[in-house]
matplotlib code that plots the C-alpha trace (Angstrom):
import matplotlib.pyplot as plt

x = [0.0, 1.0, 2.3, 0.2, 3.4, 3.5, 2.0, -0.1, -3.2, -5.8, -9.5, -8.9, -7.0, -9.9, -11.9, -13.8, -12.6, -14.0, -12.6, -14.8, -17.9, -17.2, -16.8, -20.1, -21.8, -20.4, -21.1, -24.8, -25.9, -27.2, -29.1, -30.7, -31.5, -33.8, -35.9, -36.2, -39.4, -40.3, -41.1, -37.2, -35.1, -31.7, -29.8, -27.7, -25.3, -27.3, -27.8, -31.6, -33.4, -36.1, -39.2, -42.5, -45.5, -47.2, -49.8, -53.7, -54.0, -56.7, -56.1, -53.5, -52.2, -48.8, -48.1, -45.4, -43.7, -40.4, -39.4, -36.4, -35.9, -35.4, -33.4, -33.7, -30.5, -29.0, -29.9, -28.3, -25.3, -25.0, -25.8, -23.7, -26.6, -27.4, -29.3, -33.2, -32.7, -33.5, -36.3, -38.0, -36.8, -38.5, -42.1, -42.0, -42.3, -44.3, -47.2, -47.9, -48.5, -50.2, -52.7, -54.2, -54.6, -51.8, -49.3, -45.6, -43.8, -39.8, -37.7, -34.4, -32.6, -29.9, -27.2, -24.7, -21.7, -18.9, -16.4, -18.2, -17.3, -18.6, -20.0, -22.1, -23.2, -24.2, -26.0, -28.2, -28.6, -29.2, -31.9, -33.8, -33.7, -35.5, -37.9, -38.3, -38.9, -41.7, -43.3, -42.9, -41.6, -37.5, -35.1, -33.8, -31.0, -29.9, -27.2, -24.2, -22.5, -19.1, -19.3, -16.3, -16.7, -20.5, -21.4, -19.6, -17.6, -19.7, -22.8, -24.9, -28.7, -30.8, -33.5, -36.3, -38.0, -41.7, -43.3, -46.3, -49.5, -53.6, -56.3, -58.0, -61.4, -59.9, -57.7, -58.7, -58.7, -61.1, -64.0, -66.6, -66.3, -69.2, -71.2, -71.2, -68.2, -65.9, -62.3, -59.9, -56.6, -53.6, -50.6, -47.6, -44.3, -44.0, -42.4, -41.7, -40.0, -41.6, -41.1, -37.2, -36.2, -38.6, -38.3, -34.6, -34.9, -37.4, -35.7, -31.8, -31.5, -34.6, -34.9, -31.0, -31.4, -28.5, -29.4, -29.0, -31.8, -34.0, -32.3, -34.4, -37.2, -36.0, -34.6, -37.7, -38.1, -41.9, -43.8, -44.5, -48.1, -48.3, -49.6, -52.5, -53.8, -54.1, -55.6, -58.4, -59.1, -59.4, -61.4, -63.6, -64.9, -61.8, -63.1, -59.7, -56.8, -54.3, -50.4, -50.0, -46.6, -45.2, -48.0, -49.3, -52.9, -54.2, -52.6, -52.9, -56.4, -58.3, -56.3, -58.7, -61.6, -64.3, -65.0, -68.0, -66.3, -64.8, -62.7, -63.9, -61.2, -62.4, -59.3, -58.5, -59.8, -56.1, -53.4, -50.6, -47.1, -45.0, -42.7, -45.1, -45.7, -42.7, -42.1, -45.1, -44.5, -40.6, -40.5, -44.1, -44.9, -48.8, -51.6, -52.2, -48.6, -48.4, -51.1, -49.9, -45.9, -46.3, -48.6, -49.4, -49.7, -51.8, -49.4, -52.6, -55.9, -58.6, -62.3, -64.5, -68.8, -69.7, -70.7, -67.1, -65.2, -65.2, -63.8, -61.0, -60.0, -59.7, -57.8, -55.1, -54.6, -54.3, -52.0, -49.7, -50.9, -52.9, -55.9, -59.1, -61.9, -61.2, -63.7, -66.0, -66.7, -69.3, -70.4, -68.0, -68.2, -65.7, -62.2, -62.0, -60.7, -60.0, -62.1, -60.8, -63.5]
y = [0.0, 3.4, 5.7, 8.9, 11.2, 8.6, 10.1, 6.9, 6.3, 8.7, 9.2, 12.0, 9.5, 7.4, 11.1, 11.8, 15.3, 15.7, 19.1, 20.4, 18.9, 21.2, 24.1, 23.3, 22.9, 26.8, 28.6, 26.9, 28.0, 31.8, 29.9, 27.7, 30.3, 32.0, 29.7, 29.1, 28.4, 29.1, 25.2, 24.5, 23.2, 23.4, 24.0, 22.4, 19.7, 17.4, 13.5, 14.8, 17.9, 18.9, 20.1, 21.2, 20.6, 23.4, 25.0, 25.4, 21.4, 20.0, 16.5, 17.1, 13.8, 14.4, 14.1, 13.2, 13.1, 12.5, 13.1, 13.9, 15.7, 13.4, 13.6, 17.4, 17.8, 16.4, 19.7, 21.7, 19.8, 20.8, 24.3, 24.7, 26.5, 24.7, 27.9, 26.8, 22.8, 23.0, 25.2, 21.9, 19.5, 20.8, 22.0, 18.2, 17.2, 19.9, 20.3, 16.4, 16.9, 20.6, 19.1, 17.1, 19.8, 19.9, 23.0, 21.6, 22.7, 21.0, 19.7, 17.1, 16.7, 14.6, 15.5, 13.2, 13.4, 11.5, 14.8, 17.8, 21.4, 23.3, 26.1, 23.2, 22.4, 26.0, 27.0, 23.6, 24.2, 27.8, 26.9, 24.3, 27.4, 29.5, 26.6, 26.4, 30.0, 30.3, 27.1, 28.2, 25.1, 25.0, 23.2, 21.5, 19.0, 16.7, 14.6, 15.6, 12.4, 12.5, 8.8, 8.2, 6.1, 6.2, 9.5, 11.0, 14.1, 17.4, 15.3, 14.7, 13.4, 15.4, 14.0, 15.2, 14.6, 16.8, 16.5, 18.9, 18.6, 18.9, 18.7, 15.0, 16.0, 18.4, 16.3, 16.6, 12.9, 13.3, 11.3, 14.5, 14.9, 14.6, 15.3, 18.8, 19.8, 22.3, 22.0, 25.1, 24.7, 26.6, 27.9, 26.1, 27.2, 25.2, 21.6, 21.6, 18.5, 15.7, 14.3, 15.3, 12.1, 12.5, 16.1, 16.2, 13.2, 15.3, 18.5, 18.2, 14.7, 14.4, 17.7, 18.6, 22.3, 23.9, 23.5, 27.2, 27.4, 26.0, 26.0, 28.8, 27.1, 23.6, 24.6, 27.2, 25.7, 24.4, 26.3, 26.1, 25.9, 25.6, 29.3, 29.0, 25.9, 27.1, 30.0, 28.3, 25.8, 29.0, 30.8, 28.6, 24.3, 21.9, 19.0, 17.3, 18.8, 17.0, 17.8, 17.4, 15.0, 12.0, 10.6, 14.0, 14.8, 11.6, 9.8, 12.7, 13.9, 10.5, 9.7, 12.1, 10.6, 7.8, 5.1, 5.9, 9.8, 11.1, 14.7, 16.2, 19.0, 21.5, 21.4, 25.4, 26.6, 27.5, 28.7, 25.7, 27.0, 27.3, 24.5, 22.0, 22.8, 22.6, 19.4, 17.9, 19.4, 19.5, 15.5, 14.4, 13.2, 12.4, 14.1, 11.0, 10.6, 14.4, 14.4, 10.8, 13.1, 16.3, 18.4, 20.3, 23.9, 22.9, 22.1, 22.0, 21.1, 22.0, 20.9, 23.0, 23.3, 25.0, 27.9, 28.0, 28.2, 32.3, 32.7, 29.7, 31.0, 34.7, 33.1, 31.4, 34.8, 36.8, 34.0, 35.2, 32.1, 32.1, 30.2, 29.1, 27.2, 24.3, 21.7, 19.4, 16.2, 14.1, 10.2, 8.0, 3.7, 2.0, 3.4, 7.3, 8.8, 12.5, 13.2, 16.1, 17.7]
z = [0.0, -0.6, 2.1, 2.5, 1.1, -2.2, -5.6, -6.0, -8.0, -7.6, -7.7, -10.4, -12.3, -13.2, -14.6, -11.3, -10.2, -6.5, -6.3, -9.3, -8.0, -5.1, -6.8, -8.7, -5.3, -4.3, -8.0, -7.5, -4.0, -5.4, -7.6, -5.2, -2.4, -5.1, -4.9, -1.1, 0.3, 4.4, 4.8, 3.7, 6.9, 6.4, 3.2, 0.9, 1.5, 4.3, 3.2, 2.3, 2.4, 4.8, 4.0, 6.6, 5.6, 4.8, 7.4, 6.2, 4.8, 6.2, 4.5, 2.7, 0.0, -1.4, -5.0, -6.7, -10.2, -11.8, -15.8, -17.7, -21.2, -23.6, -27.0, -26.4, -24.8, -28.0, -29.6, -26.7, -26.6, -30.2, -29.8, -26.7, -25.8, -21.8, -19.9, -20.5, -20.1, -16.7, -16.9, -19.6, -16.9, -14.0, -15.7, -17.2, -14.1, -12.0, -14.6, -14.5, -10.7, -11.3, -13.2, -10.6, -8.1, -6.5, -5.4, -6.3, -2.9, -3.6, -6.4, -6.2, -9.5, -11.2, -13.0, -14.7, -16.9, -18.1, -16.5, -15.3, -16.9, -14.0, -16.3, -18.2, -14.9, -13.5, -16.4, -16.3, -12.7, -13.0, -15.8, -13.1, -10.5, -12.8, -13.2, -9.4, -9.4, -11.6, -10.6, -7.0, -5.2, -3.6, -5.0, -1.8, -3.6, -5.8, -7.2, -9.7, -10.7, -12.5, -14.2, -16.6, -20.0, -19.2, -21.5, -24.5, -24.3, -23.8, -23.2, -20.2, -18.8, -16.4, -14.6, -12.6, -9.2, -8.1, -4.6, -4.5, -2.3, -2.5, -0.6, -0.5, -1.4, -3.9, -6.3, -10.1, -11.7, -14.3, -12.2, -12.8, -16.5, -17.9, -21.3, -22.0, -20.3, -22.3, -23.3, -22.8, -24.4, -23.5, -26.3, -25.8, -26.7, -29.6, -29.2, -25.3, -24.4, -26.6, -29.9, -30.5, -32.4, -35.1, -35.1, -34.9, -37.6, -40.1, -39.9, -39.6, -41.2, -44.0, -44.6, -44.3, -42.6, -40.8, -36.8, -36.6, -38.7, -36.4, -33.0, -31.4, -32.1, -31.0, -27.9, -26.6, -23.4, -21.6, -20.7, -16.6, -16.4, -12.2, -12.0, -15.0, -13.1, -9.5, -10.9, -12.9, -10.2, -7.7, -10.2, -11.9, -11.4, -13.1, -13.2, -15.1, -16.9, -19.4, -19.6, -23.3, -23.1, -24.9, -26.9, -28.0, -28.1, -29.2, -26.2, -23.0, -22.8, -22.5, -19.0, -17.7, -19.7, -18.4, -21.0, -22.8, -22.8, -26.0, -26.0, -29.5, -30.2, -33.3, -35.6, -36.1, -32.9, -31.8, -33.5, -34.2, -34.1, -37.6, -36.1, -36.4, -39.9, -41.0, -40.1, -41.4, -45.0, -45.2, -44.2, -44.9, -41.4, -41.9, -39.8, -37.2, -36.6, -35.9, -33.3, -31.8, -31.1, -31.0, -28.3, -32.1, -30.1, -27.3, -23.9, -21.7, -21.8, -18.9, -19.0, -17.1, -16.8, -19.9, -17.6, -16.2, -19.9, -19.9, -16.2, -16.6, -19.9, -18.4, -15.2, -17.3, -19.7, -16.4, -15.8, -18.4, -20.8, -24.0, -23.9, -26.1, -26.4, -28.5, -27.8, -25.4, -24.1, -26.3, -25.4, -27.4, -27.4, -26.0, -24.4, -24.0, -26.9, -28.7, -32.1, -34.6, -36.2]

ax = plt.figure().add_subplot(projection="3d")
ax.plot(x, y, z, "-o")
ax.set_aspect("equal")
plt.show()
């Protein structure tokens, strides 16, 4: 064995540097107090973080939800371009758990590279503060782990953990849809966080277009829909709401839906972002396969009484969103399902 004054093998031999993880942990900690809640115990660097329970619950369920980004990163490993990642990781995660009621109150992440460039790692961690920030929950830790030979140069995964909480008799599953009910969509950004193989495939690879051509519009990060929702369900009866994710519109709506339900959505009641057509002309993706990827301009959809459609669409634009009536819930045989009409 080596004496302790012999220049023997070294953890930073094998591509872990300890001492850049630590300086990642420093550059990070403005970040991360932006986002402090007054339930947060404690601060960074514990073996977990600690988190009160808010006061006013009566019954209060927590919720929970974990995601990552998906092929996206590819594009911003390409671009270079690592400041708004964060902000897709953590509204992935804190609209699924939105959307049933609940208030997101802390977020862990997890970070991973072959090395770590610190930089890389700030503005990714910056990005998820910002995402804290305007969903209003802490970021109370996480993992960065340095994993040599695992990841290529310059590339890295993120992934995402959401603990929110809602009142038992005030969790939105979809159980009180009902015939009649409208729809309110609400604008995404454009392609949020889904569908980056076949749109990375379509536009850089079929139809051969420079990436920074397109990598605005690629890398425009998810819209955070955590304050649109609390203020519909404050304003107005939600009786279900849909993150429009992986599986697009065809897939996302009916988890909300009853069989014997059907969402009918009125093709050109909202405004479908450029992107979307692009890719459907420039590498001939059809219609169905479109709506089965892509959320197609819609990131959100909220049904509501058809007396309540005015005052939710009002409470998401005061919100800061854009929002529209697009449709309503019809009887349908069978397994819920959307109808474009």
């Amino acid at each position: 064995m080596a004496s302790d004054g012999d220049k023997g093998l070294t953890y930073r031999d094998t591509g872990v540097d300890i001492d850049a993880g630590d300086e990642l942990v420093e550059r990070i900690k403005p970040h991360v107090k932006r986002t402090m809640r007054p339930e947060v115990i404690g601060g960074l660097g514990g073996f977990g973080g600690l988190f009160a329970m808010p006061k006013g619950y009566r019954d209060p369920v927590l919720v929970s939800g974990t995601d990552g980004v998906g092929t996206k990163l590819k594009v911003a490993f390409a671009t270079g371009r690592h400041d708004t990642i964060g902000i897709d990781l953590v509204a992935m995660c804190v609209n699924d758990i939105a959307v049933m009621g609940a208030e997101p109150l802390f977020f862990l992440d997890y970070f991973a590279s072959g090395k770590l460039d610190v930089a890389v790692g700030e503005a990714v961690i910056a990005g998820i503060a910002e995402g804290c920030r305007q969903a209003g929950c802490a970021l109370i830790g996480g993992e960065t782990a340095e994993l040599p030979g695992m990841y290529a140069g310059g590339e890295y995964d993120l992934a995402g953990f959401a603990v929110g909480v809602v009142e038992r008799d005030r969790i939105r599953d979809g159980a009180r849809v009902a015939i009649g009910d409208r729809v309110v969509g609400v604008a995404s950004s454009g392609l949020h966080s889904n569908g980056y193989s076949l749109a990375r495939k379509a536009l850089l690879d079929h139809m051969k277009l420079p990436l920074a051509e397109v990598a605005d519009d690629l890398l425009r990060p998810t819209r955070i829909y955590v304050r649109a929702l609390r203020a519909a369900m404050a304003a107005c009866d939600v009786r279900g709401a849909a993150h429009v994710t992986g599986g697009g519109l065809v897939e996302n709506p009916p988890r909300i839906l009853r069989g014997g339900l059907a969402m009918r959505l009125g093709l050109g009641s909202w405004p479908v972002p450029a992107i979307f057509d692009r890719i459907a002309r420039g590498a001939g993706v059809g219609e169905a396969e479109m709506r089965r990827t892509f959320n197609m301009g819609l990131g959100l959809v909220i049904v509501v009484p058809a007396a309540d459609e005015a005052k939710c669409i009002g409470a998401c634009e005061e919100a800061g969103e854009k929002a529209f009536s697009v449709g309503e819930i019809v009887a349908g045989e069978g397994e819920p399902r959307v109808e474009f009409v």
